[in-house]
FIPA-812141 format. One line per field, with one value per residue (C-alpha): residue number from 1; residue in three letters; x, y, z. Coordinates in Angstrom, 3 decimals, decimal comma. Example, Ala and Ser with C-alpha at 12.3 -4.5 7.8 and 13.67 -1.06 7.14 Angstrom:
BEGIN
k <- c(1	2)
r <- c(ALA	SER)
xx <- c(12,300	13,670)
yy <- c(-4,500	-1,060)
zz <- c(7,800	7,140)
END
This chain:
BEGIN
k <- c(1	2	3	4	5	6	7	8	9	10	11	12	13	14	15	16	17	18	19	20	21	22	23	24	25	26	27	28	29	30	31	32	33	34	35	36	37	38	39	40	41	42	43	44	45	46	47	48	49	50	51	52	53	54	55	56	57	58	59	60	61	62	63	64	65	66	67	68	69	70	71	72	73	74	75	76	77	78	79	80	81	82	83	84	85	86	87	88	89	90	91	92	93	94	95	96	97	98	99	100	101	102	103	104	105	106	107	108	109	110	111	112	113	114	115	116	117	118	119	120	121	122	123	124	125	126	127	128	129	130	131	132	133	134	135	136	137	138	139	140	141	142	143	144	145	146	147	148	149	150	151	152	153	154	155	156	157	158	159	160	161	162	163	164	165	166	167	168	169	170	171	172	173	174	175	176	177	178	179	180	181	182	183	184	185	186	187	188	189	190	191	192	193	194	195	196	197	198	199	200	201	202	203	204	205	206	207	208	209	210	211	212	213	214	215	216	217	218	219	220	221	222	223	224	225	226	227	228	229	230	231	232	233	234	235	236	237	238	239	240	241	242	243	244	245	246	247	248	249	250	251	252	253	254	255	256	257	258	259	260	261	262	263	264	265	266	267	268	269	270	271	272	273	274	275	276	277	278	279	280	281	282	283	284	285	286	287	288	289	290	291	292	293	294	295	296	297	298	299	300	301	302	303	304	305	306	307	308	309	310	311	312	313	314	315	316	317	318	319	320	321	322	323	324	325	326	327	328	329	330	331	332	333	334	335	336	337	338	339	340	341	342	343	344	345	346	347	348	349	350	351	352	353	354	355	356	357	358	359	360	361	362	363	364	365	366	367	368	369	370	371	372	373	374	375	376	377	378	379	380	381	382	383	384	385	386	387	388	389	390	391	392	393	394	395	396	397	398	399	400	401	402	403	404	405	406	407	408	409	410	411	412	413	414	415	416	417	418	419	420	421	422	423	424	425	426	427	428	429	430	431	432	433	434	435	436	437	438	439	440	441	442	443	444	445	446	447	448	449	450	451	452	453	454	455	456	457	458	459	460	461	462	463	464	465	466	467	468	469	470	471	472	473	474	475	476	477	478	479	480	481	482	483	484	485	486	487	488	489	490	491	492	493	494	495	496	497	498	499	500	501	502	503	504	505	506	507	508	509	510	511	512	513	514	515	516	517	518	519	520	521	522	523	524	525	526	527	528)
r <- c(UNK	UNK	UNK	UNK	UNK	UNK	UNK	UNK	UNK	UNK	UNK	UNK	UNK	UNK	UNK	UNK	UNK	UNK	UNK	UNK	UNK	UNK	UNK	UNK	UNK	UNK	UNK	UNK	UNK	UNK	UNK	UNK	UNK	UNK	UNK	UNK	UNK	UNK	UNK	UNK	UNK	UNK	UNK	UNK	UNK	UNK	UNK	UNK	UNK	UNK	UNK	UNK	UNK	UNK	UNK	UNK	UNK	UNK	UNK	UNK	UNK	UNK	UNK	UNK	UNK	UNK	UNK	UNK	UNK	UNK	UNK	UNK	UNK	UNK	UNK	UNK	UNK	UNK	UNK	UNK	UNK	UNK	UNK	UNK	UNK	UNK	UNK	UNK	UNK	UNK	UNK	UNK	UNK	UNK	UNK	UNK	UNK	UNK	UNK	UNK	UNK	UNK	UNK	UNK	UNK	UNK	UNK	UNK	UNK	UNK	UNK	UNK	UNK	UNK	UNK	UNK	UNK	UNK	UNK	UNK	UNK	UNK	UNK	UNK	UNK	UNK	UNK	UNK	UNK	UNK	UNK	UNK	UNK	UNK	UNK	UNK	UNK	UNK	UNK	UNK	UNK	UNK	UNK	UNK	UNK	UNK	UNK	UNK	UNK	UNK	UNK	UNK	UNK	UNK	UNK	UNK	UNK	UNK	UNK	UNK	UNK	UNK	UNK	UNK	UNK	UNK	UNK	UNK	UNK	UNK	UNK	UNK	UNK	UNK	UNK	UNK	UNK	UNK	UNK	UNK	UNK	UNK	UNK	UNK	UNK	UNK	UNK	UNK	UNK	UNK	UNK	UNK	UNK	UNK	UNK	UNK	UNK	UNK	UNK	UNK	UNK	UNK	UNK	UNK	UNK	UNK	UNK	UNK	UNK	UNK	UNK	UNK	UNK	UNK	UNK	UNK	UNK	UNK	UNK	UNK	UNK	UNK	UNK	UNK	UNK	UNK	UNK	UNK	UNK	UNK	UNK	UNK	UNK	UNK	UNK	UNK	UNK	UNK	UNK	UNK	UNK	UNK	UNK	UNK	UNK	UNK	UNK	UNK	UNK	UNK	UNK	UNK	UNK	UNK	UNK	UNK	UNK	UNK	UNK	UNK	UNK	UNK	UNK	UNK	UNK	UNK	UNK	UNK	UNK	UNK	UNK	UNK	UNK	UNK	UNK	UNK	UNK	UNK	UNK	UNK	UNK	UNK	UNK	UNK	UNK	UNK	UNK	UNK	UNK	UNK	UNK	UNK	UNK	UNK	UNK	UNK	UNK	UNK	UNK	UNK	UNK	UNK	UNK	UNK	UNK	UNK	UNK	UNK	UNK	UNK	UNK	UNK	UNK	UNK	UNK	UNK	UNK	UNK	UNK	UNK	UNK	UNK	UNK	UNK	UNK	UNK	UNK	UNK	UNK	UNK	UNK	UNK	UNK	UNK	UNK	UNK	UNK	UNK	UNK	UNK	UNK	UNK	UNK	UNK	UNK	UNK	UNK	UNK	UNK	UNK	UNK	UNK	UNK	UNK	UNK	UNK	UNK	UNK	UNK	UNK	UNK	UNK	UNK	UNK	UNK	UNK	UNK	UNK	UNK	UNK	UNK	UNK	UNK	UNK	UNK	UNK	UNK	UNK	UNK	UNK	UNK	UNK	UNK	UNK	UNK	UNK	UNK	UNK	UNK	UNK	UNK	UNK	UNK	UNK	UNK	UNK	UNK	UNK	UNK	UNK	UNK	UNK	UNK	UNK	UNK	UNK	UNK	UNK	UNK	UNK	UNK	UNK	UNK	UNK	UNK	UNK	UNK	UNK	UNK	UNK	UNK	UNK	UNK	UNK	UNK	UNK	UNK	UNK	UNK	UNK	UNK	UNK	UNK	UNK	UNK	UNK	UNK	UNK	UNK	UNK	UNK	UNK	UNK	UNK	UNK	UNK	UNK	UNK	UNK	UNK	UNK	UNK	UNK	UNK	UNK	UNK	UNK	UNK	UNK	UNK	UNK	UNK	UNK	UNK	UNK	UNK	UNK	UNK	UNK	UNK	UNK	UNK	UNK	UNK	UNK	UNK	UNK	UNK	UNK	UNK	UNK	UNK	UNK	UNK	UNK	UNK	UNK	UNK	UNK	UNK	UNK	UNK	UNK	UNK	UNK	UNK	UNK	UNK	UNK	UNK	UNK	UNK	UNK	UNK	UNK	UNK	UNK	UNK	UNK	UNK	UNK	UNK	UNK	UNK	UNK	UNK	UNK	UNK	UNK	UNK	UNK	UNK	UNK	UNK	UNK	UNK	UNK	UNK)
xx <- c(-34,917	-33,021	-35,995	-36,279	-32,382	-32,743	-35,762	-33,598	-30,951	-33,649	-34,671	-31,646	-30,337	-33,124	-32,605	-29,030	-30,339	-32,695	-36,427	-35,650	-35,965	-38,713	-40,743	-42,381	-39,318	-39,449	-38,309	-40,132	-37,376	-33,411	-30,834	-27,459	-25,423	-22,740	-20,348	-18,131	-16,929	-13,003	-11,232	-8,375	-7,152	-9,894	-11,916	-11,639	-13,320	-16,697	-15,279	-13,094	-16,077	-17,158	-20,740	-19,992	-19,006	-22,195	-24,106	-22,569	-22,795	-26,678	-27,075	-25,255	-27,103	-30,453	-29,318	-28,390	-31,972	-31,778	-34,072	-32,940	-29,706	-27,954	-25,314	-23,572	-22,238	-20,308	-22,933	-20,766	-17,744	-18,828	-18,963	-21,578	-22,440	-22,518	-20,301	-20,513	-18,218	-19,992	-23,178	-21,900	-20,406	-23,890	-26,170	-23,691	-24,426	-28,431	-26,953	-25,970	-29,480	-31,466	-28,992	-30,094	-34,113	-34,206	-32,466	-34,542	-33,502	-34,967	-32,019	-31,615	-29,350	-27,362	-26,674	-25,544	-27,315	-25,376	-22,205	-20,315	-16,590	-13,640	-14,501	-10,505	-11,950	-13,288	-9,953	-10,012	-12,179	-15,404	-14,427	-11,106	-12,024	-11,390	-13,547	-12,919	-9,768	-11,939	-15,772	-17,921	-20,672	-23,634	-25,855	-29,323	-30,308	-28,591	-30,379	-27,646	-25,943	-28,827	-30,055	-27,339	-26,861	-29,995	-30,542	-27,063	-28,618	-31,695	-29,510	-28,013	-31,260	-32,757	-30,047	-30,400	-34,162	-34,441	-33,927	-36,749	-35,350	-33,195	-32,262	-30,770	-28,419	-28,406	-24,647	-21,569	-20,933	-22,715	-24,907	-23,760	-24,012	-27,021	-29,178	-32,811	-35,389	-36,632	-33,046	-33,133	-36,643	-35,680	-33,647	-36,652	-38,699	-36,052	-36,303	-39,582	-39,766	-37,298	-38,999	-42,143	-40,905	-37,742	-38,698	-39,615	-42,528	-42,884	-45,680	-43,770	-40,544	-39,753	-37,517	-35,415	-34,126	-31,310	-31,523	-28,043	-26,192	-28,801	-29,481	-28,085	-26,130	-21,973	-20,197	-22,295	-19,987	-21,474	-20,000	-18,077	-18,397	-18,717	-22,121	-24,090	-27,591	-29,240	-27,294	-28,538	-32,089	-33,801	-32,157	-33,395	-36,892	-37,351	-36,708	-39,109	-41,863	-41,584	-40,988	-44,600	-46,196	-44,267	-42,572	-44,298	-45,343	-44,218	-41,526	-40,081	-37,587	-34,123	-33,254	-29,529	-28,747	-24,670	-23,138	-24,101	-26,209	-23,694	-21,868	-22,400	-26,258	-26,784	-30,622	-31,706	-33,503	-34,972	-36,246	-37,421	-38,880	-41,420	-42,343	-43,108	-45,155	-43,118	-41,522	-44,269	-42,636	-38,970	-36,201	-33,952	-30,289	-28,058	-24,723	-20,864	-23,653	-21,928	-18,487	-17,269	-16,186	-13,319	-11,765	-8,913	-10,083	-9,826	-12,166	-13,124	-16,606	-19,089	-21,662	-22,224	-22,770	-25,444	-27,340	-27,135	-28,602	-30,952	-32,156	-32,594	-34,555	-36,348	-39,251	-39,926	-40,172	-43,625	-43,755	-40,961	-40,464	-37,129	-33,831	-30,545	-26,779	-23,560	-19,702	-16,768	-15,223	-17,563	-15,390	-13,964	-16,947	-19,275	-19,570	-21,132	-23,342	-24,924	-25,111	-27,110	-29,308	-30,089	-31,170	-32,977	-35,147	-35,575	-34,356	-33,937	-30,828	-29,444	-29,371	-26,412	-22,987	-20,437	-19,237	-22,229	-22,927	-19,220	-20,195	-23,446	-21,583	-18,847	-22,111	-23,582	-20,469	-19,997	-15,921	-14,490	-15,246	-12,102	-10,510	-13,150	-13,905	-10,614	-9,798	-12,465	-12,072	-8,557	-7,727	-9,722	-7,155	-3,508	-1,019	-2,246	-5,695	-4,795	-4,640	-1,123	-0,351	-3,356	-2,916	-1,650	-4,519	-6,971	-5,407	-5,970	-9,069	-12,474	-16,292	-18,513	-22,019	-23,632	-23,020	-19,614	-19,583	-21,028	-18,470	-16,745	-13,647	-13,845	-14,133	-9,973	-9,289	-11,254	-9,774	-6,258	-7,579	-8,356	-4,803	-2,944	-4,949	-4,068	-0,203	0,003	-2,029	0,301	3,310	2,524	1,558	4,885	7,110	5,672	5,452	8,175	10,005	12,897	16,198	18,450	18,345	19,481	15,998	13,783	15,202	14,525	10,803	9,593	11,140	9,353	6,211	5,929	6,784	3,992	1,211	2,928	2,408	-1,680	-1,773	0,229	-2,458	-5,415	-3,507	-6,731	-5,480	-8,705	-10,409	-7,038	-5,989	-4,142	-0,717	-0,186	2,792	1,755	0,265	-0,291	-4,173	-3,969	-3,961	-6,211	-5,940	-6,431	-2,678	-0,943	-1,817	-0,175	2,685	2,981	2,360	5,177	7,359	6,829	7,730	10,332	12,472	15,040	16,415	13,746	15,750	18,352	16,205	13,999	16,716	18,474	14,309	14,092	17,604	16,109	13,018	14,427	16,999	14,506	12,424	9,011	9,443	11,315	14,311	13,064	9,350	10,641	12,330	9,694	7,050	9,293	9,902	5,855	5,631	7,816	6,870	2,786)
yy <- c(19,162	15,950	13,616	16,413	15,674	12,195	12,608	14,898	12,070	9,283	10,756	12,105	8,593	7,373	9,703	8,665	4,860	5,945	4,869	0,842	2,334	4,133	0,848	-1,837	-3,968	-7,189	-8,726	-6,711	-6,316	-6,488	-6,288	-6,520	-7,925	-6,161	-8,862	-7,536	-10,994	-10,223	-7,053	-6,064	-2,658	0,417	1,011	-2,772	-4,562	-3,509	-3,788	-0,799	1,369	4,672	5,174	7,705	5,454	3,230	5,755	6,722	2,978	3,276	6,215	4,599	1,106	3,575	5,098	1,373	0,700	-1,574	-1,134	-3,799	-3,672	-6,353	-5,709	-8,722	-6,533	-9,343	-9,494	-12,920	-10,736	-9,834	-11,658	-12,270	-10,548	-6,871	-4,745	-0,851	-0,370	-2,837	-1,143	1,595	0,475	-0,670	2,147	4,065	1,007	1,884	5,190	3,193	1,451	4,568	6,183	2,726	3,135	7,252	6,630	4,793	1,524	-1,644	-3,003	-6,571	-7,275	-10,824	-12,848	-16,490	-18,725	-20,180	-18,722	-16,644	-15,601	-15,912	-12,491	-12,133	-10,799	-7,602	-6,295	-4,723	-2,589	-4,305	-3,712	-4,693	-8,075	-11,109	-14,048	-17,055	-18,473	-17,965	-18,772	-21,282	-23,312	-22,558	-26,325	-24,721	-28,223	-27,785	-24,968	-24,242	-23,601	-21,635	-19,405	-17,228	-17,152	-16,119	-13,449	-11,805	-12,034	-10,343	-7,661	-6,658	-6,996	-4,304	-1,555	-2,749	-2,844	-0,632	-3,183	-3,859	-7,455	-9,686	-12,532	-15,595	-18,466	-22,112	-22,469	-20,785	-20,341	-21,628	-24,845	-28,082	-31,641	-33,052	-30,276	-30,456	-27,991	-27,424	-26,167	-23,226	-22,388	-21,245	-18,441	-16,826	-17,625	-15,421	-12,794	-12,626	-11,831	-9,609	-7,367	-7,315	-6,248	-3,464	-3,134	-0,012	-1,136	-5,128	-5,979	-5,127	-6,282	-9,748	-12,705	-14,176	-17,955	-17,756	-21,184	-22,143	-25,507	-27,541	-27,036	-30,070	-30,935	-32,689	-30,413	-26,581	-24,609	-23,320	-23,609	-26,993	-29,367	-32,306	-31,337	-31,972	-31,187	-34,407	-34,509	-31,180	-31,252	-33,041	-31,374	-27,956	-29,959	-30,682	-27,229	-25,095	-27,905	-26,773	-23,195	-23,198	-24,385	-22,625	-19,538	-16,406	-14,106	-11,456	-13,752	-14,512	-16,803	-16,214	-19,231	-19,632	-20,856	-21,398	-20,555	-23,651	-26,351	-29,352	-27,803	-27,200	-26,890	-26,084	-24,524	-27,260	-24,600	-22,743	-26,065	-26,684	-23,291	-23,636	-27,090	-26,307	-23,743	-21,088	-18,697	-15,473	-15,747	-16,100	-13,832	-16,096	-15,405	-15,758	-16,142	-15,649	-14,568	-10,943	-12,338	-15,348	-16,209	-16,481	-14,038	-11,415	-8,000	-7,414	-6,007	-9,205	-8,842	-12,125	-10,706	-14,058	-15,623	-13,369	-13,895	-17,740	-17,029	-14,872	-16,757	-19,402	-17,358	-15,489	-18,090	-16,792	-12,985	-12,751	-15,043	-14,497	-11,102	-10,702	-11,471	-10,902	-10,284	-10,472	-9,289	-8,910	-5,898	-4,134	-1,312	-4,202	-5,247	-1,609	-3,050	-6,147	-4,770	-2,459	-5,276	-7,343	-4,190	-3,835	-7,067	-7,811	-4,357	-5,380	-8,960	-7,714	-5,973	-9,454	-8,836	-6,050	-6,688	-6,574	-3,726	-1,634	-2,457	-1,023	2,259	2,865	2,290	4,900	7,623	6,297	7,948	10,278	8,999	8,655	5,202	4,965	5,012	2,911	0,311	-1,341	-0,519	-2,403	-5,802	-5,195	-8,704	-10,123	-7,725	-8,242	-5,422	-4,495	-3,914	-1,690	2,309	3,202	4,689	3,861	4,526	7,868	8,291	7,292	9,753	12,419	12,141	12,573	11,075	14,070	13,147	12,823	9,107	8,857	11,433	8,067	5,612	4,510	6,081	8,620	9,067	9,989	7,042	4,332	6,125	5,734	2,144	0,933	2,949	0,595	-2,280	-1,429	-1,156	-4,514	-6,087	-4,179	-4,895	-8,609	-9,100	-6,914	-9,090	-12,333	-10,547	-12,705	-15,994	-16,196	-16,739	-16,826	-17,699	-14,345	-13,233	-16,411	-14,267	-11,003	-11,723	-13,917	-11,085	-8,303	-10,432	-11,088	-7,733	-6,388	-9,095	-8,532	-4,561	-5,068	-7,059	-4,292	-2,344	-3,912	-6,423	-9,154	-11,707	-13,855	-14,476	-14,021	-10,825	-8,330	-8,905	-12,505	-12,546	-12,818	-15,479	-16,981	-17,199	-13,310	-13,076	-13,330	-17,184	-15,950	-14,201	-16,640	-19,091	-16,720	-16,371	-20,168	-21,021	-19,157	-20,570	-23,712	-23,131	-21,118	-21,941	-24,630	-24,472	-23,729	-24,386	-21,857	-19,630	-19,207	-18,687	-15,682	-14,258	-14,157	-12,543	-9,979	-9,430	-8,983	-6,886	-4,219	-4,370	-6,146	-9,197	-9,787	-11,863	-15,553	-14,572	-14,153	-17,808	-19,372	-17,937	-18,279	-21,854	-22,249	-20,775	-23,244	-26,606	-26,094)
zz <- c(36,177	36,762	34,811	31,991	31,276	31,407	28,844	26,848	26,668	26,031	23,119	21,473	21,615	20,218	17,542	16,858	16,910	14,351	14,324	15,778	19,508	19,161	17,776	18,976	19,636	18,486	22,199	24,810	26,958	26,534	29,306	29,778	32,970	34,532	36,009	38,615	39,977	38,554	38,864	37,130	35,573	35,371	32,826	32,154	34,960	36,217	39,839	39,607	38,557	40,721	40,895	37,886	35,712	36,257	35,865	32,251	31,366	32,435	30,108	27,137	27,977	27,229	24,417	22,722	23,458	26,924	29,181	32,118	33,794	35,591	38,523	40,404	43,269	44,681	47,958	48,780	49,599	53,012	55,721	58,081	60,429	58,994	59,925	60,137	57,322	54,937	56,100	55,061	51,350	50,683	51,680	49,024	46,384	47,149	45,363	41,721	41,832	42,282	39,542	37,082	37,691	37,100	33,802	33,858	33,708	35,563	37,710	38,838	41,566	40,890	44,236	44,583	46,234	49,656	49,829	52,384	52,650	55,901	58,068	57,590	53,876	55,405	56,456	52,781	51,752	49,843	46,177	46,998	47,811	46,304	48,495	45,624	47,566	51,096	50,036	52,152	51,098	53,133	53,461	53,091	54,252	57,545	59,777	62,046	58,817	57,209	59,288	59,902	56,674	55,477	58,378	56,470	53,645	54,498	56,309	53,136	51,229	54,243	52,096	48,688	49,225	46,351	43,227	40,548	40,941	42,674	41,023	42,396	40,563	40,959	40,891	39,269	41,382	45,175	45,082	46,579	45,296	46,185	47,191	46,743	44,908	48,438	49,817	46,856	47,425	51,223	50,136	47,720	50,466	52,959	50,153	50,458	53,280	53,512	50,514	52,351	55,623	53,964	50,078	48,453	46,514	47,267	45,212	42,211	43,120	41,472	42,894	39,859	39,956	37,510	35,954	34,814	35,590	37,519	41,337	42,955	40,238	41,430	39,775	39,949	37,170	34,573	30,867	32,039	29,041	31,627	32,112	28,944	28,654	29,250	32,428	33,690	32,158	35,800	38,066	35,775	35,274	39,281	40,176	37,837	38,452	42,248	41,669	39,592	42,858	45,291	44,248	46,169	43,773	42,274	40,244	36,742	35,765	33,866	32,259	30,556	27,319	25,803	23,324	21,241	21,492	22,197	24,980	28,895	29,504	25,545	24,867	27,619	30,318	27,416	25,943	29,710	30,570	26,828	27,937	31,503	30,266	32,302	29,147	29,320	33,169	31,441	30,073	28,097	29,253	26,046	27,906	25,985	22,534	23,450	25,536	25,978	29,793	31,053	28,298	28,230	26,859	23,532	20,816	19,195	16,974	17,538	15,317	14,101	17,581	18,618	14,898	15,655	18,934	18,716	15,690	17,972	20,132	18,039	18,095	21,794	20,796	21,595	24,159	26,169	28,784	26,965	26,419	28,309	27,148	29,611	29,106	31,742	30,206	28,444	27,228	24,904	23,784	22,673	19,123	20,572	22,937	20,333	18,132	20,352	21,130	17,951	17,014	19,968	18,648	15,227	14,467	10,531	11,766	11,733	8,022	7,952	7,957	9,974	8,234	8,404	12,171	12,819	10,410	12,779	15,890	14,735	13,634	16,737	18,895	16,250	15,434	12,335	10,636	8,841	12,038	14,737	12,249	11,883	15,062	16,453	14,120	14,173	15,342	12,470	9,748	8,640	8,465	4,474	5,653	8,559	8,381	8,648	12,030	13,189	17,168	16,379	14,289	16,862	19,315	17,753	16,830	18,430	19,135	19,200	20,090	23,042	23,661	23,756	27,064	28,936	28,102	31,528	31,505	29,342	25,404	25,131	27,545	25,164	21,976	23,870	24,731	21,167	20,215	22,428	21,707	17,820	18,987	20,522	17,172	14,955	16,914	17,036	13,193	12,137	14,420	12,092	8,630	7,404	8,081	10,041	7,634	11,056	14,424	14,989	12,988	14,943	18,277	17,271	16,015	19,163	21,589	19,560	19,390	23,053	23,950	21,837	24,459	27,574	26,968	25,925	29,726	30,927	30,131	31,493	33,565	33,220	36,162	35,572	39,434	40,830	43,425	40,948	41,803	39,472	37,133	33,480	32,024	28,825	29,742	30,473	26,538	24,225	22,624	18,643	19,767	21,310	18,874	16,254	17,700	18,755	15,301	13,779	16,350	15,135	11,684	12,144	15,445	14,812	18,392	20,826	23,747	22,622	21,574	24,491	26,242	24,192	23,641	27,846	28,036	25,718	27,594	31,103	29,571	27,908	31,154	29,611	32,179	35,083	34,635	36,333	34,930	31,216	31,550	32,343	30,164	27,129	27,900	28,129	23,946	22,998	25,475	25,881)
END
């Protein structure tokens, strides 16, 4: 009964999606990563998820037209050796992969490569961790170091011995300067061994090296602009040379492209993965085409990110075993992560607009497109082109097909999401209609313009890798706002000092930040 409902769902998405998902799809495989690294404010971060709420993702994942899933479960916040509790935690995580495959879904469970966390971490509970403050880099070079390390590892692996795949990354974080092909290649070889001694079904059960910012490389994080490609490409090069030799089968490879070609490690392990003759092993990872990373949740549309990229990639449609997609808060994102769905399907949905992608999402969830659409691209509008009373709007109205049921939290709490989101926007672009013919006015406009950000964070209170409890920061919003509102500033405060001093008066007053908080952030719009 449970497989006939899941079929039942299957195919009634695919009828919503219309006849793309029932194709041949032009990549054979698309997945999408679930990051829960960060947490912040439910439905927002993946980390505050119930297994519910991954299991509605899985379902709407399915009916987008994914057929991979990828969890980062945050393994590296618990500390060796296992306790009971953790034990425990995981054998209940077993629960969200077995809810992924009967979806079905292939899942992938993300891991880093040599990293552990201060036992003091385990006196919260294991989503409640944060280990970035406390992590320890594990020399895979050293044994006294290593083998601990890798018996934990395989401990953990013993519960979650129910994956499809478990991929492993070469930094970003874990690696070490310095450390050798050889070093990385001990901890498939651990997980090999592991999966044949506790694995469901071993021979099919892949290792994944996530190829990313270069094994060995000085400084391992990914997306830093310090590393260019040409910097990365031996350390990349080395590895997948030894991994052709070496690797224990079964195994694939997930090499990661950015955003664009000049920056971090560019299309460099792609490049790498065709030349090494490696890409019918290879799912090419086209990280930040749905989000970028680090960024605070908002709705923003980068339709024309994932056309450059999968452009790119298109070459590789045939040859390649797919193509992957990542966000941090994919509530924020839906639009995107139907987008890239789609195209990934049939590449000639690259051809629609923007406009028409946002009117099949909205008959996708079965919403109102007058309302979703500029409620979705509503940082992209000014105050003429949006619906009057919007939030209201979207509060009272509806999404009546089956998909919307599955989106994590609830379809009222994302309506009520993209309401407030519209509030803050609308707030924001009414308190800089006009120019400032006073000081009076210049204090009035920044208070009501700040207000409007400091209530979005309120509502999703995005803290970056930090604990929960950080005061607000500039960084905690979205950069497209601040700039705005910095921008005005500048044209139309004549005495910032003064001003930021009346504007934080104003703020602690009304209760939007406390008192030495509001000082200081107000003196950051006008000095930074």
């Amino acid at each position: 009964m449970k497989n006939l409902k899941h079929i039942i769902i299957v195919v009634f998405f695919a009828f919503l999606c219309g006849s793309a998902i029932a194709q041949k799809p032009a990549f054979r495989h698309c997945g999408f990563y679930l990051h829960e690294g960060w947490f912040f404010n439910y439905p927002f971060a993946v980390r505050t998820w119930q297994r519910e709420d991954f299991a509605n993702m899985f379902h709407l994942l399915r009916g987008m037209g994914y057929d991979q899933v990828g969890i980062w479960p945050m393994l590296e916040a618990i500390p060796m050796p296992l306790s009971k509790k953790d034990e425990l935690a995981l054998k209940e995580f077993r629960m969200i992969i077995e809810d992924a495959r009967s979806t079905p879904l292939e899942c992938w469970i993300m891991q880093c490569p040599n990293l552990t966390p201060d036992p003091a971490i385990a006196a919260k509970p294991w989503n409640q961790r944060n280990p970035y403050p406390v992590w320890r880099n594990v020399r895979l070079d050293d044994s006294v170091q290593a083998a601990p390390y890798l018996t934990h590892r395989t401990a953990m692996m013993a519960i979650l011995n129910n994956a499809d795949a478990y991929v492993t990354i070469d930094g970003d974080p874990g690696g070490y300067d310095g450390a050798l092909p050889q070093d990385w290649l001990k901890v498939f070889l651990s997980d090999r061994a592991a999966l044949d001694r506790y694995g469901t079904n071993p021979s099919k059960q892949r290792l994944i090296p996530w190829i990313w910012c270069g094994w060995g490389i000085k400084s391992v994080w990914g997306g830093n602009p310090n590393n260019p490609p040409n910097l990365i490409k031996p350390y990349t090069e080395s590895t997948i040379k030894l991994f052709k030799t070496d690797m224990p089968e079964p195994w694939e490879m997930l090499p990661g492209r950015s955003h664009r070609d000049n920056w971090a490690n560019g299309r460099v392990n792609i490049a790498l993965a065709d030349s090494l003759g490696v890409m019918d092993r290879s799912t090419i990872f086209c990280y930040e085409a749905i989000e970028f990373e680090p960024t605070p949740p908002a709705a923003i549309i980068q339709f024309d990110h994932i056309r450059r990229i999968l452009k790119d990639e298109s070459k590789y449609a045939e040859s390649a075993r797919g193509v992957f997609g990542n966000a941090q808060q994919p509530v924020m994102v839906l639009p995107n992560i139907y987008f890239f769905a789609r195209c990934s399907i049939d590449l000639s949905y690259m051809n629609k607009t923007d406009n028409e992608v946002l009117i099949d999402l909205a008959n996708f969830l079965g919403g109102p497109q007058e309302l979703l659409v500029p409620a979705w691209d509503c940082f992209q509008r000014g105050l003429e082109s949006l619906p009057t009373d919007l939030p209201n709007l979207l509060r009272k109205t509806e999404l009546i097909n089956e998909p919307a049921k599955f989106i994590p939290g609830g379809s009222k709490r994302y309506l009520e999401i993209l309401a407030l989101q519209a509030e803050s926007r609308i707030g924001l672009l009414k308190a800089l209609a006009k120019p400032a013919d006073t000081d009076k006015q210049a204090v009035e406009c920044v208070t009501a313009g700040i207000t409007s950000l400091v209530n979005w964070w309120k509502v999703h209170r995005y803290v970056n890798s930090g604990s929960g409890n950080e005061p607000f920061s500039w960084s905690y919003v979205h950069n497209s706002q601040v700039s705005q509102l910095r921008n005005w500033c500048a044209k139309n405060v004549n005495n910032p000092i003064q001003t930021a001093k009346e504007v934080a008066i104003l703020l602690s007053g009304k209760g939007v930040l406390p008192e030495k908080e509001a000082a200081q952030r107000t003196e950051e719009l006008f000095t930074k």
